[in-house]
N, C-alpha and C positions, 0 to 999 in steps of 0.2 A: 504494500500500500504506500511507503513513504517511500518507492521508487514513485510512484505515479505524482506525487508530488512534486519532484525533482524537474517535472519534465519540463524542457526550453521551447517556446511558440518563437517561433520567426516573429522577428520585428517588421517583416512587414504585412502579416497575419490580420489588424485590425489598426491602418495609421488614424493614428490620434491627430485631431486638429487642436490647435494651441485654444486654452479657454480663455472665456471672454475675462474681463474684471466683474466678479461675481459680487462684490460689497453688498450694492442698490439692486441687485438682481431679484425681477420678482419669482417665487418659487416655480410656477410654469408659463407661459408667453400667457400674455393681457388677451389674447384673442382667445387659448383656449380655458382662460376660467367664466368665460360668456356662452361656453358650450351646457345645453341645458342637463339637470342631475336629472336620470329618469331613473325609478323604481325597477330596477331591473335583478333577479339575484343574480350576483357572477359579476355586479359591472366593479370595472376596473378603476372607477373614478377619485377614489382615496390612494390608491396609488400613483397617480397621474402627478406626483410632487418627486417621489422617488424617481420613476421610469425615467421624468426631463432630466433630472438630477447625474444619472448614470448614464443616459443616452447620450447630454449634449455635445460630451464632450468626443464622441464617437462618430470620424467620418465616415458618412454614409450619403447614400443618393434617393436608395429607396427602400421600403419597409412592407413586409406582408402581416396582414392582421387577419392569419383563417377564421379567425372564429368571432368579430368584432362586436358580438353583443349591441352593447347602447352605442359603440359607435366613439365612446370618447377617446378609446388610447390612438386609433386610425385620426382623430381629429387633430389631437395633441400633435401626433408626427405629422398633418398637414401644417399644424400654427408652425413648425420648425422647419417650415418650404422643403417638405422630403417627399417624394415621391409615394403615395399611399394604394398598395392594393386590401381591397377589405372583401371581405366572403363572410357568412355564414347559413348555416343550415335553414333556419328559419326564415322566414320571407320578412316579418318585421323589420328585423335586426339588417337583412340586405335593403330594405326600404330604409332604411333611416342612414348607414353608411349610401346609399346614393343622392340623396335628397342634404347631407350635411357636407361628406367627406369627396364627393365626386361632382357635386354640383358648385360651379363657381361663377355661373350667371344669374340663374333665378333666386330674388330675393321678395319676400314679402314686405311693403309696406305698411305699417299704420292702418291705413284702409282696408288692405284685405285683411289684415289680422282679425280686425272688426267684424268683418264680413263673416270673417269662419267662424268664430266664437259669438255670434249674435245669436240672440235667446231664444229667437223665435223658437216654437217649439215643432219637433224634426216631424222629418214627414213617414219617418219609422221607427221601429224601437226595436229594433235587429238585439244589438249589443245587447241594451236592457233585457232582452226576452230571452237571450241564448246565455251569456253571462253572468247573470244574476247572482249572489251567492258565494261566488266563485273564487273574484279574486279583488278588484273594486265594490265602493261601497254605490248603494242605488242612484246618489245624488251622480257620482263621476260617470257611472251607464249611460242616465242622462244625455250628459254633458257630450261622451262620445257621441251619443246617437245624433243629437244637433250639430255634430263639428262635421262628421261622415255625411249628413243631409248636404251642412252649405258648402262643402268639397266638393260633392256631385252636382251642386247647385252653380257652383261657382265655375267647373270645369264642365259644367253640360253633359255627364255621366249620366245615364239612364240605368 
C-alpha cells in the first residue's frame, strides 16, 4: 500500500494555471450564486464553494457533468467560461441543464415572468390530480398547474 503512495504523476498530467489573488475573492463566481436552490435530493449545491475552491485552480477547457441533477455544478463550470456537457437520466434534470446550462440566448423578462406565475386559475389540474400526496404540498400542485397552463398559454402548446 505505501508503495502506491510513493507513486510520481508527470508534471504534465494536470498543468496548473497560476491563481488569481484570492484575499476579496468571493467563494464561487457572482453569476453562479444567482443560480436558483431547487429541492432536489443529491443536489450538489452546498458543495458548489468547495468544487470552485479545488477546481479553479485546474486548467481545463471542458467538463462532463453525466449525471447533473439540478443543474448547479454544470452551471458553476459554465460561470468559470468552461466548456459544459451535462446529461442525465431523467428528462427534468436534462430540461433544466438545457434551458440554464446550454441556453445563452433566451432570457425571460419581468413581463413574462409575470405572465407565467399569474394567478389566474389553470385550465387543469394535471399535477394536483396525479401528484397529490406525494411529494409537494397542495398549495405548490396549484401553483405548478397554473405555471404548466400559462407555459402552454404563452408558447401556444395545445
Amino acid at each position: 500500500m505505501s508503495e502506491m503512495l510513493n507513486v510520481k504523476l508527470a508534471s504534465n498530467v494536470v498543468p496548473l494555471r497560476a491563481r488569481a489573488h484570492v484575499e476579496n475573492q468571493p467563494a464561487i463566481p457572482a453569476r453562479a450564486t444567482r443560480y436558483p436552490d431547487l429541492r432536489y435530493m443529491g443536489s450538489k449545491s452546498r458543495l458548489l464553494p468547495w468544487i470552485f475552491e479545488t477546481l479553479n485552480a485546474v486548467d481545463f477547457d471542458s467538463v462532463l457533468d453525466p449525471f447533473s441533477g439540478t443543474g448547479c455544478v454544470g452551471y458553476l463550470f459554465k460561470s468559470m467560461d468552461r466548456r459544459v456537457v451535462a446529461s442525465d437520466f431523467m428528462n427534468f434534470s436534462s430540461l433544466v441543464a438545457r434551458a440554464t446550462i446550454a441556453n445563452n440566448k433566451v432570457h425571460l423578462d419581468g413581463k413574462a415572468i409575470r405572465q407565467l406565475i399569474d394567478g389566474t386559475p389553470p385550465a387543469h389540474n394535471f399535477i394536483e390530480k396525479n401528484f397529490s400526496g406525494v411529494f409537494y404540498k397542495q398549495e405548490d400542485l396549484k401553483f405548478l398547474d397554473r405555471v404548466s397552463g400559462n407555459i402552454r398559454r404563452r408558447c401556444h402548446v395545445v
